[in-house]
C-alpha positions in Angstrom: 18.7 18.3 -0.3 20.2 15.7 1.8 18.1 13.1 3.8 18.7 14.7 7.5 17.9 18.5 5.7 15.0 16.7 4.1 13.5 15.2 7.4 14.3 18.2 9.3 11.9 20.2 6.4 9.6 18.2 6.7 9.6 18.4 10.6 9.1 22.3 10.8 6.8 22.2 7.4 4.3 19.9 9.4 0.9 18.5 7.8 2.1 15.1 7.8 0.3 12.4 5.7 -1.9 10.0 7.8 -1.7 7.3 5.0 0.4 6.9 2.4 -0.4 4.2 -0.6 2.4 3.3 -2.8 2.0 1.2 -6.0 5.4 -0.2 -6.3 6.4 -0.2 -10.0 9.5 -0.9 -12.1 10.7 -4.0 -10.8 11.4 -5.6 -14.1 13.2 -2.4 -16.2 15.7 -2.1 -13.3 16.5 -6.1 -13.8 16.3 -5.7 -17.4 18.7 -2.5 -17.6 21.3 -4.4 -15.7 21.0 -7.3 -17.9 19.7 -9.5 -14.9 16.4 -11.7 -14.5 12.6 -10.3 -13.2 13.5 -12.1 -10.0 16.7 -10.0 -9.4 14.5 -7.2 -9.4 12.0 -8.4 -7.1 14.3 -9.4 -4.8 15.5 -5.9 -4.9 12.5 -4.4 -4.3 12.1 -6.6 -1.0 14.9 -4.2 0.1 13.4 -1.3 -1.0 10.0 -2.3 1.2 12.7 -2.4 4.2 13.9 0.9 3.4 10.7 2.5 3.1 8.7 0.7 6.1 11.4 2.4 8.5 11.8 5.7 6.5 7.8 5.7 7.2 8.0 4.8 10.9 10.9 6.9 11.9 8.6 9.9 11.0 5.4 8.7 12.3 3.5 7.7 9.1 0.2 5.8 10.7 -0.6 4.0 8.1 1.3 2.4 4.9 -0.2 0.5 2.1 1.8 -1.2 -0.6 0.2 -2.6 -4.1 2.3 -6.2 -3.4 0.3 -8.2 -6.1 -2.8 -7.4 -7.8 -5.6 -9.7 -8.9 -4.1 -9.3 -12.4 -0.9 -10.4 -11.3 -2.0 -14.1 -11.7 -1.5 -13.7 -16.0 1.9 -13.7 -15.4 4.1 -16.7 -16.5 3.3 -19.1 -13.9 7.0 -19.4 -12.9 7.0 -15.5 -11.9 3.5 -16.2 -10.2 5.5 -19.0 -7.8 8.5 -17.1 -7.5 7.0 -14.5 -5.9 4.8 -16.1 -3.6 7.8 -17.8 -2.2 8.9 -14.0 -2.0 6.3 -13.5 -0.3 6.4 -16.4 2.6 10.1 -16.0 2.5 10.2 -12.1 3.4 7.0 -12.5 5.7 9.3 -15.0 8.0 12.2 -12.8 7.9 10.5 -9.9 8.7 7.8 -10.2 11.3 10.3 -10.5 14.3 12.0 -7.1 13.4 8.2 -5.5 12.3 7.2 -6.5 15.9 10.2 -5.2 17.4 9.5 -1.6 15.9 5.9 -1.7 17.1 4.9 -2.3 13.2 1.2 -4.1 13.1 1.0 -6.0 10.1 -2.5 -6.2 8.0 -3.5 -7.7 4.3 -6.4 -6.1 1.8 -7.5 -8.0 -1.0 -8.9 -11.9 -1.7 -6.4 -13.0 1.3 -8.1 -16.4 1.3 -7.0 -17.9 -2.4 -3.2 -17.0 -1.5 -0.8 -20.2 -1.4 -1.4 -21.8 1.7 2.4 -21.4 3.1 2.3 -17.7 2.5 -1.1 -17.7 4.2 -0.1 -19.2 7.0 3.0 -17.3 7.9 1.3 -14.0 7.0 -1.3 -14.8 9.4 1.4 -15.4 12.3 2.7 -11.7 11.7 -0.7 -10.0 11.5 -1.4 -12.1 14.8 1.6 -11.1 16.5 1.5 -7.7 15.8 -2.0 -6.6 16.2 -1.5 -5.1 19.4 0.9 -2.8 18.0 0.2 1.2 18.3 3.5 2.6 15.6 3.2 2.3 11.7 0.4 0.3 10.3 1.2 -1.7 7.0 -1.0 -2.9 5.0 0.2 -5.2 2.3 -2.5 -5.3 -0.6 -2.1 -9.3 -1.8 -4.3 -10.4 -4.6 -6.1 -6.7 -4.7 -7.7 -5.0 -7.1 -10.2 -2.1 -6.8 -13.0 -3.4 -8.9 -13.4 -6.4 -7.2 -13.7 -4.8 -3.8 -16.3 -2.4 -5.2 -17.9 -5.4 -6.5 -17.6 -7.2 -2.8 -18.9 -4.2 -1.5 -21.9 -3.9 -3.5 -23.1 -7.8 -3.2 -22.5 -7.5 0.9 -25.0 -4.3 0.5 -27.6 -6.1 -1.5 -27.3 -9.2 0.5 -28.4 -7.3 4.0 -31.1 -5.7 1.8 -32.6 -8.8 0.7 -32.4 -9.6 4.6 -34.1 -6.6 5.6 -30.6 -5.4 7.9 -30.1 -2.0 5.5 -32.1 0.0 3.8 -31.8 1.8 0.3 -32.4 5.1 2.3 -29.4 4.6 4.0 -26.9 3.4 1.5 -24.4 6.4 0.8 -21.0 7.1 0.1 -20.0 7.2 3.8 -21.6 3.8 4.6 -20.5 2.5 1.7 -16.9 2.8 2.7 -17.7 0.7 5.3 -18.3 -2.2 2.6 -14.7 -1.9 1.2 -11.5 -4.1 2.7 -9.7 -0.5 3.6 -13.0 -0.3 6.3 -10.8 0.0 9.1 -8.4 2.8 7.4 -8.2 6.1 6.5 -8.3 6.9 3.1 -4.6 7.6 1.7 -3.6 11.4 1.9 -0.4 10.7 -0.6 -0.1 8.1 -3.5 2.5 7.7 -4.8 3.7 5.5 -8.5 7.2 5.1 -9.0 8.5 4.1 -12.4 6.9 7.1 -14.1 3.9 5.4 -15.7 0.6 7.5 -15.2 -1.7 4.8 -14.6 -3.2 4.2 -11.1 -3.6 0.2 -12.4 -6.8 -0.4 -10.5 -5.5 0.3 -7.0 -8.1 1.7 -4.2 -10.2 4.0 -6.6 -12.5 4.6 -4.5 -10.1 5.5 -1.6 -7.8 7.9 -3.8 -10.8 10.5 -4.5 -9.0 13.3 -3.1 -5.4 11.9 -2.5 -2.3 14.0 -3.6 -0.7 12.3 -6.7 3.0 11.9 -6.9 4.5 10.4 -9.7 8.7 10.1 -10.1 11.0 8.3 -12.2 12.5 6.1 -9.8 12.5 2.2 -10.3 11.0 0.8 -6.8 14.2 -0.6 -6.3 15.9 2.6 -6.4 13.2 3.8 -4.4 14.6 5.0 -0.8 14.4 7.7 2.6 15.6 10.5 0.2 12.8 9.6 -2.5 10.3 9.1 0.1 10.9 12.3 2.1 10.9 14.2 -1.3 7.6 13.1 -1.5 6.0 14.0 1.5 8.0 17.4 1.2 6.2 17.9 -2.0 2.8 16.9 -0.3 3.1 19.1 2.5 3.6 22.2 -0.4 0.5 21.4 -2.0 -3.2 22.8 -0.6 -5.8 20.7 -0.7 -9.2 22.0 -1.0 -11.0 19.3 -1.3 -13.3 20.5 -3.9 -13.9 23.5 -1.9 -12.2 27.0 -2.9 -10.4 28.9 -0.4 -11.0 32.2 0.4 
């Protein structure tokens, strides 16, 4: 199907995801297949980000989260590791005035705090000036991984237990969530890897419990409207029960 017949399906299908997560993957095989450096391909993925923030807000996706760099990212070579934190500041300044412009409000999950201090600062100018706005929520995950948070989340617990503000009694998985960075957020309905690797690579486990798996092919910088819609469309097919059966 083409793009329009794939939006319009998706329209009349309804059951929209609330929160899509996306680990971005592939980056590096679709520089490598073209015989051009890593950085090529980040920069292409950049574009892909473009393509997908509007493809998300034009059919009224709340919230977007996008694996940007895990806390395992720092092993790379240290060249890549500067590289793309210069990305990062670089695309951040480009793109807040057109994010603010589409009523995107700009947010950050992970150990925000030990980023570069340039790409700190300009990210913080973009969440600032868009946190009034009510369209498409992204939230970039930046030095993020999912065992750390659970760890975060389990030494803020035991700290207000040692000061007598929670008890064990209440501790459960619902209050719990309420430790994690994604606090504010739904959990995701759709995840989605591209590349074709079947590996969630320590990205919100705790949050992806009963999220809808969609894995394709596609190098992220491939990655565009068509593949996005196809999988939404292939969401919106599936019946989710939640652990329950249906009768």
């Amino acid at each position: 199907m083409q793009v329009e017949e794939l939006k319009e399906k998706i329209s009349t299908t309804g059951n929209l995801p609330q929160h899509i997560a996306i680990i971005m993957d592939g980056n590096g095989r679709w520089a490598k297949k073209r015989g051009l450096p890593r950085r090529a391909g980040h920069r292409e993925g950049v574009r892909a980000v473009r393509r997908v923030v509007e493809a998300a807000g034009e059919i009224g996706i709340k919230y977007l989260t996008l694996y940007v760099f895990s806390s395992e990212n720092w092993r790379r070579p240290k060249e890549e590791v500067g590289f793309l934190m210069r990305l990062l500041e670089e695309t951040a300044r480009k793109e807040i005035v057109d994010l603010n412009k589409n009523n995107v409000r700009l947010t950050t999950i992970g150990r925000f705090e030990e980023l570069p201090e340039a790409a700190k600062r300009v990210l913080k100018e973009g969440i600032d000036l868009t946190s009034g706005n009510s369209g498409l929520t992204l939230i970039l995950a930046l030095n993020y991984g999912s065992r750390i948070e659970i760890t975060d989340g389990v030494k803020r617990i035991v700290q207000e237990v040692k000061e007598g503000k929670l008890a064990i009694d209440e501790i459960g998985p619902r209050l719990f969530s309420d430790y994690l960075y994604t606090a504010p957020y739904p959990d995701p309905d759709l995840l989605i890897r591209t590349s074709g690797e079947l590996r969630i690579s320590n990205f919100l486990l705790w949050q992806i419990a009963y999220a809808e798996l969609y894995i394709t092919q596609t190098l992220w910088p491939d990655f565009a409207k068509k593949e996005l819609f196809e999988s939404i469309l292939s969401y919106q097919e599936r019946e989710r029960r939640f652990g329950a059966v249906n009768q």
